[in-house]
N, C-alpha and C positions, 0 to 999 in steps of 0.2 A: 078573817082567814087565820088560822092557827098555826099555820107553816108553809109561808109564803117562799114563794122562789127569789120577790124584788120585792123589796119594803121601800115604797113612796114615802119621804117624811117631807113634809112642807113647813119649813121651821119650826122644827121639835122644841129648838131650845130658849126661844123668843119665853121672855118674863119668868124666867126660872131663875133661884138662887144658884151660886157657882158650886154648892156642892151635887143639887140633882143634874146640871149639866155634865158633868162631871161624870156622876151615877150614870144617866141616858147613854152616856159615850161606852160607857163601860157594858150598857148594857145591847147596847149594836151592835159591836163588838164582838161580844158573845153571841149572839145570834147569826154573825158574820162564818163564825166558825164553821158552822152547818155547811155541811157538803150543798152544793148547787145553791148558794145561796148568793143575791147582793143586795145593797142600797145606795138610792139614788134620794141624796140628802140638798134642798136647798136652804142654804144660809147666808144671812148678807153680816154678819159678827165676824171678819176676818180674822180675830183671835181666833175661833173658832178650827180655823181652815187647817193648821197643820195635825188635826184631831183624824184626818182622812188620806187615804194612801193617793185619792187622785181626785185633781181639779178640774170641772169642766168651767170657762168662765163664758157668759153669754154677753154679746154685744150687740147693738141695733138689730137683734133679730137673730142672730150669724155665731154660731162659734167660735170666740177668739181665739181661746187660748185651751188646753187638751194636753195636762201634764202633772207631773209634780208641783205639792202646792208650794216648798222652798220655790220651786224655780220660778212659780206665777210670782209670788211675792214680792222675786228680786227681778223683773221682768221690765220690759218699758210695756206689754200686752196692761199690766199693773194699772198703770197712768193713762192708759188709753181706756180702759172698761171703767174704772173711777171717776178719771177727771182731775183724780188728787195726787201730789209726789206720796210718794210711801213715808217719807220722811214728819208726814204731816199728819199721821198714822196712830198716836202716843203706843196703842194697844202692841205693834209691830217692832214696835225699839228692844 
């Protein structure tokens, strides 16, 4: 599709150097810009996560959590979709 309305990316950024993630992001982005335009981006790199205006986080099945990613980050929804303190995170500090 050449000019899609939702761009499905299924971890874009999995085994790329940190300058084309980087690039990718910048170039979603832009593509973002386009009137009627979204994407729905999975990634488990929570570096990643403040790269995007909104988090959905999925758990047993169910939607946890449905927000800003600061807020998921600093959340206890966090520790509960994880399993890990945030603190235990290095990428996060």
């Amino acid at each position: 599709a050449t000019s899609p309305k939702v761009m499905l990316l299924d971890e874009p950024f999995s085994n790329l150097d940190p300058y084309w993630v980087k690039r990718l992001c910048q170039i979603i982005r832009a593509e973002l810009q386009q009137v009627d335009r979204c994407s729905v981006v999975s990634i488990h790199d929570l570096a990643l996560a403040r790269e995007f205006d909104r988090l959905i986080a999925l758990y047993d099945g169910s939607i946890a959590f449905d927000g800003s990613p600061d807020k998921f980050l600093n959340s206890s929804d966090f520790e509960k979709v994880f399993r890990i303190k945030r603190s235990e995170v290095s990428s996060l500090r």
